[in-house]
Structures are given as structure tokens and as C-alpha cells.
C-alpha positions in Angstrom: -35.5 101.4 22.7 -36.3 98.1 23.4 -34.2 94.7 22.9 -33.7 93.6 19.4 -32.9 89.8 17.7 -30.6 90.5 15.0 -30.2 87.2 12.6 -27.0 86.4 10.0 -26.5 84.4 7.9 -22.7 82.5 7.6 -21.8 80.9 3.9 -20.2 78.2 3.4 -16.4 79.5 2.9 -12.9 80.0 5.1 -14.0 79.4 8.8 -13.9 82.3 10.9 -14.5 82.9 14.9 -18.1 84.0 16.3 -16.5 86.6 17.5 -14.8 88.0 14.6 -18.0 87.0 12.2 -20.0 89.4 14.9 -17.8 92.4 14.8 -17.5 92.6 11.1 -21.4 92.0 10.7 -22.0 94.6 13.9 -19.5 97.3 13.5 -21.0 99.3 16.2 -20.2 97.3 19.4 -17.1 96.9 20.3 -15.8 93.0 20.3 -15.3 92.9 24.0 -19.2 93.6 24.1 -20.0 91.1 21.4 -18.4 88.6 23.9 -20.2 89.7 26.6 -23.5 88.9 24.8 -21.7 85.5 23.5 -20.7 84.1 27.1 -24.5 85.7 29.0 -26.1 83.3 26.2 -27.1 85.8 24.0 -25.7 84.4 20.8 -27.2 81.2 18.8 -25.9 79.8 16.1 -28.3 77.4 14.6 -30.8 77.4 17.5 -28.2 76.7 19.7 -26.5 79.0 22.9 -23.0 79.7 21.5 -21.2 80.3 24.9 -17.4 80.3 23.5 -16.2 83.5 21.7 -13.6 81.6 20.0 -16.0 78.6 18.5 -15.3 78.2 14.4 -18.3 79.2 11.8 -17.4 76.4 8.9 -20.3 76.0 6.6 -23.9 77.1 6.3 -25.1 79.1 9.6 -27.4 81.0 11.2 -26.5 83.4 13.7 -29.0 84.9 16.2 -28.4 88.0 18.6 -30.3 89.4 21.1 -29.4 92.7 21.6 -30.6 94.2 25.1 -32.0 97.5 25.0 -29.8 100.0 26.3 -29.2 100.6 29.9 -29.4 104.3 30.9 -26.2 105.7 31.5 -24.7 105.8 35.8 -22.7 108.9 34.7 -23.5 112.3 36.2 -23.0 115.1 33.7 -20.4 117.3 34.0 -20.2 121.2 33.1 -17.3 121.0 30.5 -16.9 123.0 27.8 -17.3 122.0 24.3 -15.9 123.1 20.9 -19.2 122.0 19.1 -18.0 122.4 15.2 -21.4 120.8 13.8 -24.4 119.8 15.5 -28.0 118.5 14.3 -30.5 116.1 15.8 -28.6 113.3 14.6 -24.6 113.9 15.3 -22.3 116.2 16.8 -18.4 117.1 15.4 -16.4 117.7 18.5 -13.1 119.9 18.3 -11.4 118.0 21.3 -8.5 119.7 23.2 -5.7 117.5 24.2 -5.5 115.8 27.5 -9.0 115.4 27.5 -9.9 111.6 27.7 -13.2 110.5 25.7 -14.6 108.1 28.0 -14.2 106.6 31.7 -11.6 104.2 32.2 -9.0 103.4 35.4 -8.0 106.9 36.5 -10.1 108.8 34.5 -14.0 108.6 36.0 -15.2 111.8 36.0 -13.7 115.3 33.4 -14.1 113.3 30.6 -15.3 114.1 26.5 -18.7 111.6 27.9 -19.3 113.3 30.8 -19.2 116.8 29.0 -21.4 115.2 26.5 -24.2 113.9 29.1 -24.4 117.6 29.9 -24.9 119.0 26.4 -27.1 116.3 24.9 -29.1 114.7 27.4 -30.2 111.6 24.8 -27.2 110.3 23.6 -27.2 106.9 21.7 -26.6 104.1 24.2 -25.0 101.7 21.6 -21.8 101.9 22.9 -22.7 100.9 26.6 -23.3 103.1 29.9 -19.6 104.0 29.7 -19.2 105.5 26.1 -23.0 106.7 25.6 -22.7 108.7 21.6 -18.9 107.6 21.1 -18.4 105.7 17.5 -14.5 106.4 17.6 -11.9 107.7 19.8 -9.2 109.7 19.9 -6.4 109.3 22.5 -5.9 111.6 25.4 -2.7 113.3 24.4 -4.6 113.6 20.6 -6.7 116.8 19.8 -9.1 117.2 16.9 -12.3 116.4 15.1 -14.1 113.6 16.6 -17.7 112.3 16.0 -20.5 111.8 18.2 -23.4 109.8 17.1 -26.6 111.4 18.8 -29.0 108.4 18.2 -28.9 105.0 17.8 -29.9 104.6 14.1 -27.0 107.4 13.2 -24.3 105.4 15.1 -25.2 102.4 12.8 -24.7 104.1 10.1 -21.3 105.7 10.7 -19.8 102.7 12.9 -20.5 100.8 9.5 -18.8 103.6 7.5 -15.7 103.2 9.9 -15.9 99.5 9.6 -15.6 100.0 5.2 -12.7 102.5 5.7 -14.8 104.9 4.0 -14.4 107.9 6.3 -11.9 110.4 5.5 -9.7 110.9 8.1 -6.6 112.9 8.3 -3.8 114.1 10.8 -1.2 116.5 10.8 1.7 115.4 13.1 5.1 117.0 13.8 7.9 113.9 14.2 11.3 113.5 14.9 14.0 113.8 12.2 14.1 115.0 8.4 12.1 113.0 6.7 13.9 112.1 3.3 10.9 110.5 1.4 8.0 112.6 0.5 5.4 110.1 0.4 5.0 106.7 2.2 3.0 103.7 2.6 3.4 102.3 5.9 2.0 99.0 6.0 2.2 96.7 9.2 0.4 94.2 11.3 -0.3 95.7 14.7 -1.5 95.0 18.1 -1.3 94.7 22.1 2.0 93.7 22.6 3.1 90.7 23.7 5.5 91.8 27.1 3.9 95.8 27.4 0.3 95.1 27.4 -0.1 98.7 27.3 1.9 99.2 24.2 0.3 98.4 20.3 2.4 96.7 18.8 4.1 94.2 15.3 5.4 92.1 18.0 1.2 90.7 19.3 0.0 87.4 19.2 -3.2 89.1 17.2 -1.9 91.1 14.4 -4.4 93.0 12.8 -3.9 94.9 9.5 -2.8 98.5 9.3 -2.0 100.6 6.4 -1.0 104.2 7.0 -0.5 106.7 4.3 2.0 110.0 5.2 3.0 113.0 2.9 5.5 115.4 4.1 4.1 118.9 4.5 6.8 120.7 5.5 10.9 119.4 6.2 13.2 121.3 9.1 16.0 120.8 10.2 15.6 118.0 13.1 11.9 117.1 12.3 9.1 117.2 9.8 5.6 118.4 9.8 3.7 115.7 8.1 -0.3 114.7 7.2 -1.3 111.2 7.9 -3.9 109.1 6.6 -5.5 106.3 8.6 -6.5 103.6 5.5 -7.6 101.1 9.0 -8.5 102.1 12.3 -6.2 100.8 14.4 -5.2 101.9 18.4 -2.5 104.0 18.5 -1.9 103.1 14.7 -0.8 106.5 13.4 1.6 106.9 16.7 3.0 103.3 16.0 3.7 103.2 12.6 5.6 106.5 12.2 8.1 105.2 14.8 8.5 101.7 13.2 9.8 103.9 10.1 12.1 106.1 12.3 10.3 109.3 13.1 8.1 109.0 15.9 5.7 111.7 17.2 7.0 114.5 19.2 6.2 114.7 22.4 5.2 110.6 22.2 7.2 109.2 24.8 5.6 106.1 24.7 6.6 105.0 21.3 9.3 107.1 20.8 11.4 107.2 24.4 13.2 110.3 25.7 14.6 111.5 22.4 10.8 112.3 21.8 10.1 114.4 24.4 12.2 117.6 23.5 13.6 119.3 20.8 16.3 122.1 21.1 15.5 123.4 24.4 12.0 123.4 23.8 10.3 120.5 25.8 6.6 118.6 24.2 4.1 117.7 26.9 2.3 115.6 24.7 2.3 114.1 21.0 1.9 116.2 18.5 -0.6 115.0 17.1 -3.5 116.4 15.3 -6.8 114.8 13.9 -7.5 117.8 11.1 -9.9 116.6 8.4 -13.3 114.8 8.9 -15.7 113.6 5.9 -18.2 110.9 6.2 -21.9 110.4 4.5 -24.3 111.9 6.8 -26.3 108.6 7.8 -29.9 110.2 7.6 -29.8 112.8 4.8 -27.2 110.6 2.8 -24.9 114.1 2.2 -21.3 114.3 2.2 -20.1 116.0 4.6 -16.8 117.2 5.3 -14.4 119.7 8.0 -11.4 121.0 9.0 -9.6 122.1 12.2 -7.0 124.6 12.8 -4.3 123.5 15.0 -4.1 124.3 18.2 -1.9 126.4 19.6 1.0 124.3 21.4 1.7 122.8 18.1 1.6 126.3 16.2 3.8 127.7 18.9 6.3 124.4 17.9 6.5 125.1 14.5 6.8 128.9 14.8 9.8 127.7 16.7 11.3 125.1 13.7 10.0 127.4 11.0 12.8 130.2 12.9 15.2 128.0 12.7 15.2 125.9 9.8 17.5 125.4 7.0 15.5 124.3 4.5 12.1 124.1 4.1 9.5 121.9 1.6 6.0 123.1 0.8 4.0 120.4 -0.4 
């Protein structure tokens, strides 16, 4: 694939950031990316170099971006296996175990969801860099469940830009802390890197972003609640976040939800329990809706075989 000029046109209207005008209008690179191309040069607006990510669109403007093609990936492939629920010549749906990290970061360089991926599919899109090759969305390490693999470039266009309108269906089932009194609820909070923990999301950010969160009890025990969780925005760590901000954090989420989190009874959680279970987009080639479903696995089965036993009361949605 070769490099590309992209052009946009900004109306007159509230002034917005480059940077922010780039990531709404090119939902599949990331915003630290869009920067990157912003301070090499890459970015005119009006015929001019734009180098600052933070200079203000107010009024009529065009905006020109020249998109290098992709660089082949550095990463070696890695013989891991793969739970491959759906797979064409366009996409992949991946059933991803926890502790498995998606892509390379600081301390995790090699074993990761890429890596396995490089092995399967040896022409991955390159949209989202030589470090997430294919990846369109994420799901955190402790996190297992359907995630989506884009396979070619046009195809993780098409479903970045269905995750930037909210319009893939999403769901989670999640086991948290304490009986849950309401059956339905609307979380609805500002979120993002905190302020003091910068490895923490967080209300208390200098950028707040938007994040609404919809969760129905499934099931009530007697010290926690099985509960399915709808991402309306796709926030980092929003799901974790915003049940603890209500009072019931994730079992097994430590981070969010401190010691009391990491146990129940004597039975101790090694990681959040946390499932993504549903996944339904528009497939971006055939234009079908397409939808699935994965069982959970079996540490959180095992957990609520254990609450199930013991419970005093019990609420089947």
C-alpha cells in the first residue's frame, strides 16, 4: 500500500483542536499517531505545515494528510494458540484468554495476542502501526473475550469508524463486589488518566472524556452480583471504572477496587472478572450483520458455582 493524502474539510462552527478534528474524522489511528504525523509535518491546514497538535480550527478549513504507507511490522511471529471463533479474508473474531496482552508495550515484548497473530495471518492490516498490526480495539490483559481483528486495511476503516459511531454491540458479563440493590443502571461519568496515578483512568483527569455505561443485574448473591455491562463509549478501563465509582467494583480488580476486591469468602480472584461476551458489528465488505457469543471461561464459572452454593437469594433476569 502506498502513501495516501487524505483532505477535510473544517466548517465554520465551535473551534476545535487539529488533533481532536483528526481523530474524529480518522477513527482508525490512534491520536498519539495523528500527532506524530502533525509534529513530522504531515498535516496542512490551508496549505500550511500544522506542527502544533493543540492549534484551534475556527472557521472555514482545509485539512490535508499524508498518510505514509505502512511500515512492515519488526515483530517475529510467535506460535501461540488461538481461539479463532470467525475468520474470512477480511476479519478475524478472537476468543482471548485472560492474561494475554494484545499488543507490545513495556514488559510485555514478545507472548502477546500480535505476535500470535503474525503467525496465523501473515498480512495483517498495518493501520495501527508496526506494534498493533490488525488490532482495531483492545481488551485489557486481565479481560478475556471476543475481540476483533481487522485483516486488511480497507476492513479496519470500516469497523474503527463503526467503533468511533458507538454502533457496535458490545457486551460484558462481570461478577462485582456486593448485592447490587438496583436492577438496572445508567452510569454516566467523565473519565480519564488521572491526574496523581497516571496509570489509573480516572473522573479526577485534566481531560475528561465522556462515558456512559449501561449494567443489568443477571443474577444477585449474597456478597456480590453477576451483572452484563454495556459499553455506550469506548473508554480505557471504562467498564472497570465506572462500576467502582457506583460501589461495586470488579472482583478480582485490585486496581480499582483495592484489597477488598481481591477475595471473596476464602476463595481468592487472580484477576477481574471480567468478561467481553457479545460481539455484533456490520461486516465492512459484505455490509451483513453479524453477531456472537462466548461462553465464559472457566475461572469465572468455577466463582459462580461457588456463590450460586452459597447464596440466599437469587434474581434471574
Amino acid at each position: 500500500m502506498s502513501e495516501r493524502l487524505v483532505a477535510l474539510q473544517f466548517s465554520a462552527g465551535s473551534p476545535k483542536r487539529l488533533d481532536k478534528f483528526l481523530v474524529d474524522h480518522l477513527p482508525e489511528y490512534s491520536r498519539s499517531r495523528l500527532q506524530a504525523l502533525i509534529r513530522a509535518g504531515r498535516v496542512m491546514v490551508d496549505g500550511q505545515p500544522a506542527y502544533k497538535a493543540g492549534q484551534v480550527l475556527d472557521g472555514e478549513a482545509l485539512v490535508q494528510v499524508q498518510i505514509p504507507a505502512p511500515a512492515p511490522s519488526e515483530l517475529q511471529p510467535e506460535a501461540i494458540p488461538l481461539d479463532i471463533v470467525f475468520e474470512n479474508a477480511d476479519l478475524m473474531v478472537v476468543n482471548k484468554p485472560a492474561g494475554l496482552v494484545v499488543h507490545p508495550a513495556p514488559g510485555h515484548f514478545t507472548g502477546t495476542l500480535v505476535h500470535a497473530l503474525l503467525y496465523h495471518c501473515r498480512d495483517l492490516s498495518g493501520i495501527g502501526g508496526r506494534e498493533r498490526p490488525g488490532i482495531v480495539h483492545r481488551l485489557d490483559k486481565g479481560t478475556s473475550g471476543l475481540l476483533l481483528v481487522a485483516k486488511t486495511d480497507q476492513a479496519h476503516r470500516e469497523l474503527s469508524a463503526q467503533f468511533a459511531a458507538h454502533s457496535i454491540v458490545r457486551a460484558y458479563r462481570a461478577v462485582v463486589l456486593g448485592r447490587m440493590k438496583k436492577r438496572e443502571w445508567r452510569v454516566e461519568l467523565a473519565i480519564g488518566r488521572d491526574r496523581w496515578e497516571r496509570k489509573k483512568i480516572s473522573p479526577r483527569t485534566t481531560r475528561p472524556r465522556a462515558a456512559v455505561t449501561l449494567v443489568r443485574v443477571a443474577e444477585r448473591f449474597k456478597e456480590a452480583t453477576l451483572v452484563e455491562a454495556a459499553p455506550k463509549t469506548g473508554r480505557t478501563h471504562q467498564i472497570r471504572v465506572h462500576l467502582a465509582s457506583v460501589g461495586y467494583p470488579v472482583l478480582g480488580d485490585r486496581v480499582y477496587g483495592g484489597r477488598r476486591a481481591g477475595s471473596i469468602g476464602e476463595f481468592r480472584i487472580e484477576r477481574p472478572m471480567l468478561h467481553a461476551i457479545r460481539l455484533g458489528f456490520i461486516h465492512p465488505v459484505s455490509g451483513k450483520p453479524m453477531e456472537w457469543e462466548a461462553p465464559l471461561p472457566e475461572d469465572m464459572e468455577t466463582l459462580l458455582g461457588m456463590l450460586r452454593s452459597e447464596r440466599a437469594d437469587a434474581f434471574q433476569s
